[in-house]
Every structure is written in structure tokens, then in C-alpha cells.
C-alpha positions in Angstrom: 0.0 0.0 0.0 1.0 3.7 -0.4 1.6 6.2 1.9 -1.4 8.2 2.4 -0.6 12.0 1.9 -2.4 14.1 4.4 -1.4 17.5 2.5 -2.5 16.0 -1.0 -5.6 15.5 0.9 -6.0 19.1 2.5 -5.1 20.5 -1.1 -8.6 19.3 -2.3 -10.3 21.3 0.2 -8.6 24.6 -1.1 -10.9 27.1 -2.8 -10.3 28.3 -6.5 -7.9 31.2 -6.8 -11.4 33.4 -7.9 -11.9 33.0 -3.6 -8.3 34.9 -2.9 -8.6 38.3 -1.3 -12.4 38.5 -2.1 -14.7 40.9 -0.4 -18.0 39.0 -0.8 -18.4 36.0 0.2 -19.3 33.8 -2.9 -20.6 30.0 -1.3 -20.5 28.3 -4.9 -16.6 28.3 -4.8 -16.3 26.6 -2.4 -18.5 23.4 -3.9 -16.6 20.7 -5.4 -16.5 17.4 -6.8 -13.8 14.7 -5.7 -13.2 11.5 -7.5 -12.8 9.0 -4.9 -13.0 5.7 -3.8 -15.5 3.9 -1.5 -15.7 0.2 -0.3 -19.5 -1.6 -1.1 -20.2 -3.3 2.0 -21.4 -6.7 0.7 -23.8 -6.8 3.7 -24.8 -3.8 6.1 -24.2 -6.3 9.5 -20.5 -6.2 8.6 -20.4 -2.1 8.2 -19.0 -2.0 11.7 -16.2 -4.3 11.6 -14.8 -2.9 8.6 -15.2 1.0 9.4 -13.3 -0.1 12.7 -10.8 -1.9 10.5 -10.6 0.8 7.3 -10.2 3.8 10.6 -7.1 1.7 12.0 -5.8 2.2 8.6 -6.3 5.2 8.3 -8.2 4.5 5.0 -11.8 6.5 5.5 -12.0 10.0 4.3 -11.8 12.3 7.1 -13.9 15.4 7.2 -15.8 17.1 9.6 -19.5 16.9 9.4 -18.9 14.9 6.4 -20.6 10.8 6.2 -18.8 8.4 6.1 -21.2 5.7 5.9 -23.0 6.2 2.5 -26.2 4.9 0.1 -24.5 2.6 -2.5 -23.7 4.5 -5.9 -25.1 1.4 -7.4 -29.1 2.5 -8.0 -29.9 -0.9 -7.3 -28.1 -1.3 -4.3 -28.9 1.4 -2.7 -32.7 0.7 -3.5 -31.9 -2.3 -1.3 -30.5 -0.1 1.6 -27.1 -0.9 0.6 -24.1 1.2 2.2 -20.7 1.9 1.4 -17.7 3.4 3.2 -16.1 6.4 2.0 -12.9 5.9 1.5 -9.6 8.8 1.1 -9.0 9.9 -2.5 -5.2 8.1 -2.9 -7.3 4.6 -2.5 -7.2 3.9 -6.0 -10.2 0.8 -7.2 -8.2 -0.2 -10.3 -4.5 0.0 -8.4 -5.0 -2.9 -5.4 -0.9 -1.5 -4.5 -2.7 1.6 -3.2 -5.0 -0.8 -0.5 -4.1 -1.6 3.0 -3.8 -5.4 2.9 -6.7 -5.3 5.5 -8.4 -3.9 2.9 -7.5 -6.6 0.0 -8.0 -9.2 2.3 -11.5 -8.1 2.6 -11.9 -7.4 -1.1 -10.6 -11.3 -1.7 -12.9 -12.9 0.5 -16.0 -10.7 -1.4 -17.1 -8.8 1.8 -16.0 -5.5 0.7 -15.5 -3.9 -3.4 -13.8 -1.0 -4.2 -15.7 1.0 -6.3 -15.2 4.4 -7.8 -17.0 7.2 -5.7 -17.7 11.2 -6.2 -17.2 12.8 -2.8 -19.5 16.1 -3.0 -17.9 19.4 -0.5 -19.9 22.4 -0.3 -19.3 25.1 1.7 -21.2 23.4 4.6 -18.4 21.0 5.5 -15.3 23.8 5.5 -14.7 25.1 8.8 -14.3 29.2 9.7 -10.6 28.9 9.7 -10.4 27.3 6.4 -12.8 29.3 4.7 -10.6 32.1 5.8 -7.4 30.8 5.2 -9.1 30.6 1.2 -9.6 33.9 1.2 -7.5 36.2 3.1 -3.8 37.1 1.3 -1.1 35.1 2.6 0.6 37.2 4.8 -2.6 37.9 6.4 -3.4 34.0 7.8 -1.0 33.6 10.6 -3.3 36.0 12.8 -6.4 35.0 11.4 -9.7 36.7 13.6 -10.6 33.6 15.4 -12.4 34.2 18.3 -15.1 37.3 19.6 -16.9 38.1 22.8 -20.4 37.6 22.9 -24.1 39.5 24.6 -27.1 37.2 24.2 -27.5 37.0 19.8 -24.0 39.3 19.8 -20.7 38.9 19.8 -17.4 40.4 19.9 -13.9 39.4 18.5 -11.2 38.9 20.5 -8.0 36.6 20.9 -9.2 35.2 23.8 -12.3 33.5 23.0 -13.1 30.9 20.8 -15.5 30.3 17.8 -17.9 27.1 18.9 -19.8 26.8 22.0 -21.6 30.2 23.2 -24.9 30.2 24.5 -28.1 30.5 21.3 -28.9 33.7 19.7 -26.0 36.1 20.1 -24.6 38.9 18.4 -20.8 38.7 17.6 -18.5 41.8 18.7 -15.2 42.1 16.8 -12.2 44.1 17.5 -10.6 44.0 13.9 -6.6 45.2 13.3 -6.7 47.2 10.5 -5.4 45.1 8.2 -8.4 43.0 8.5 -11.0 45.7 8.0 -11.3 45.6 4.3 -12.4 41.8 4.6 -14.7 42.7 7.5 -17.8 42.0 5.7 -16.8 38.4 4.7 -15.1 37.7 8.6 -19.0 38.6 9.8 -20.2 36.6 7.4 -18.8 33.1 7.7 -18.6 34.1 11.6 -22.5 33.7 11.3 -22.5 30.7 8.7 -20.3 28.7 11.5 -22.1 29.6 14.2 -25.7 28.6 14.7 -26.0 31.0 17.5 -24.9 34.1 16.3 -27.3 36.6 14.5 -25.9 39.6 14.3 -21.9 40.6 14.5 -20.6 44.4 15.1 -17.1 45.8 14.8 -15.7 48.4 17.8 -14.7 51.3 15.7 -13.6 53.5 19.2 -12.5 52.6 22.5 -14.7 51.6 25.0 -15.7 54.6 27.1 -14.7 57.3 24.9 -18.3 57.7 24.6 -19.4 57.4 27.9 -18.2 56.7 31.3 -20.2 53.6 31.4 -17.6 52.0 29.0 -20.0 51.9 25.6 -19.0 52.2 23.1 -19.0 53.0 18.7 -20.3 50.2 16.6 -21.2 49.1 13.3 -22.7 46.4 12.0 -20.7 43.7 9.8 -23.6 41.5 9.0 -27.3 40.6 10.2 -29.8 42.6 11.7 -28.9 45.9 13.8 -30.6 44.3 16.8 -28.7 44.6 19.9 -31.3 44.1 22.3 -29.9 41.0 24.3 -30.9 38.4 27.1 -28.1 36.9 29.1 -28.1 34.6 32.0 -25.2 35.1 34.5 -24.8 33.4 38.2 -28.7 32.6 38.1 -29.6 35.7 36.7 -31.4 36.6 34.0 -30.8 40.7 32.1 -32.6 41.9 29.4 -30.9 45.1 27.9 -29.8 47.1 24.9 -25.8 46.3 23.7 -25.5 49.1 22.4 -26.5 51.3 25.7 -24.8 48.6 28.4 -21.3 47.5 28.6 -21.3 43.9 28.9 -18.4 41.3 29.8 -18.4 37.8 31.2 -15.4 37.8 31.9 -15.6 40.5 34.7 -17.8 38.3 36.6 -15.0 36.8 38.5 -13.4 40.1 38.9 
């Protein structure tokens, strides 16, 4: 068997150049079609056994969100509830050299076939970080805005915090370096795609309290709705208030 490449691999998830230093975010670009490989499961009981099998060898295709387990291409087949697994695109079904010998053993005995397979990516199965890394300039990605602070359905950049896991409707709050601001649109953008959560997201554009000595501050809005009127929960508490008129940070709780 070959060595599987993992960077030949991560190349196919790259977008078109058309992506590069773009200032709207264009979804299409980043669908694609892979030719692949996939091993028909001569009967669904043994699907388990050889997914165990085909992970030890590091032989499924590997993609977050993505199946693994899949309806037989075969029409007939799959009318039958057939399934197949998904397999990584240097498993070759004409080149057996390219197959784990776990993988030709079961191929020998007629429990598994590999079969030629289309693996379909849309822009649902890249992550934030990626999506970025398409689109921002080079010297632009080793700082890439990755995390924001967040008010109910808004949040707000910073290094600190990361992407997943805030509580449901909130607004995003960025705090952009200049270099990032002419791709601030797009940043908002894919922040909401990624995020479930997040409705709207807002940019500082002055310090906080320059306004007002109860530290708000300047905003504007990147993308969604310019609806900053917020419900957290904090220590058993529940606030209802306006973002834009109340300074708000979890992290001063413990303060």
C-alpha cells in the first residue's frame, strides 16, 4: 500500500484562486467534486467491523460533518439499503498497491469492493478557519480573527475567545486590526454561517468609554440585523438590555 498523503488531501479542500482576497463571500466556490474511492459493504451487519478496520488504517475520508457511511452509488443497491464506506482519495479501485492489505483481504474474501466514488464538499463541510485561510492574502493568515466576545445574539472578536460553543442567539463583537478591516464584511459573514447562534456581529470602531463613562462604546454592523437588544443569564440571573447602551463582559464576573 502507499503512503497516504495528508497535504495531497487538505489540497482538495482549497478554494479556486477566484476565492483569494475576495470581499464578498461567494458559497459556490467553495463546492466541489472529488473523484474517490468507496468500499460496497457486501452486507450492512458487517459495516461496523470494517469502518473499525478501514479507521485503524487510516483509510476513510476524514472530514468534519462529512458521512462516512454512505447509500450505495449502485441505484440498485442502494434501492436495497445498501451502504458503502467512504474511502480517502489516494485509495485507487483499479490499483490494489494503493490498499491496506486489510483492505485486500477483505476485497478477496467478497465482503468488501472498491468501487469508484464522487465525494461532493460544499461550503457546509469547511470550517471558519479554512474558509478564511481561502480567502484572506497570505501574509494575512497567521493572525487570522478567530475568536469574539459575545451578549445574548451578539458577539465580539477577541483573541481570547473561541468560535464554537456560546450560548443560542447572540450577536458577535469584533475588534478588527486594520489590516483585517477591508475583509470585515466576509469575517462577519462566515462568523454567522459557522455559528448557529450568532445573529448579528458588530465591529468596535472607538475605544470603549470614549463615549461614555459607562464604557460603551461605537459600533457598526458587519452583518445581520442591527438588533442589539440582548438576554443573558449570568450566576442565576437573568438581564434583558440594549448592547449598544450597556457595557457587557463575562469575563468580569470573576473580577
Amino acid at each position: 500500500m502507499e503512503d497516504a498523503s495528508p497535504a495531497a488531501d487538505m489540497n482538495l479542500f482549497r478554494a479556486p484562486a477566484a476565492a483569494r482576497a475576495a470581499k464578498t463571500l461567494d458559497r459556490a466556490l467553495f463546492a466541489r467534486t472529488i473523484p474517490s474511492a468507496a468500499a460496497s459493504v457486501r452486507e450492512n451487519k458487517l459495516l461496523s467491523k470494517y469502518r473499525k478496520e478501514l479507521e485503524l488504517t487510516k483509510e476513510l475520508f476524514v472530514l468534519q460533518g462529512f458521512q462516512q457511511v454512505a447509500p450505495d452509488p449502485d441505484p440498485a443497491l442502494a434501492a436495497k439499503g445498501n451502504k458503502c464506506l467512504v474511502l480517502k482519495s489516494h485509495i485507487k479501485p483499479q490499483e490494489p498497491l494503493t490498499w491496506s492489505r486489510e483492505l485486500q483481504e477483505a476485497s478477496r474474501i467478497g465482503d468488501l469492493k472498491v468501487i469508484p466514488y464522487d465525494i461532493d464538499i460544499n461550503y457546509n463541510l469547511w470550517s471558519y478557519v479554512d474558509v478564511m485561510r481561502s480567502i484572506l492574502p497570505e501574509e494575512l493568515q497567521n493572525e487570522i480573527p478567530s475568536g469574539f466576545n459575545t451578549a445574548g445574539h451578539v458577539g465580539k472578536s477577541s483573541s481570547s475567545t473561541s468560535l464554537p460553543g456560546h450560548q443560542a442567539n447572540r450577536t458577535a463583537h469584533l475588534n478588527l486590526r486594520d489590516q483585517y478591516l477591508p475583509y470585515k464584511h466576509i469575517i462577519a459573514q462566515v462568523i454567522i454561517d459557522k455559528n448557529p447562534g450568532i445573529k448579528t456581529v458588530i465591529n468596535k470602531v472607538d475605544n470603549v468609554g470614549t463615549e461614555s463613562e459607562f464604557r460603551t462604546f461605537a459600533y457598526e454592523v458587519l452583518a445581520g440585523p442591527d438588533d442589539l437588544e440582548v438576554e443573558v443569564s449570568e450566576a442565576g440571573c437573568h438581564f434583558k438590555f440594549d448592547y449598544a447602551k450597556v457595557y457587557w463582559n463575562s469575563k468580569l464576573s470573576v473580577r
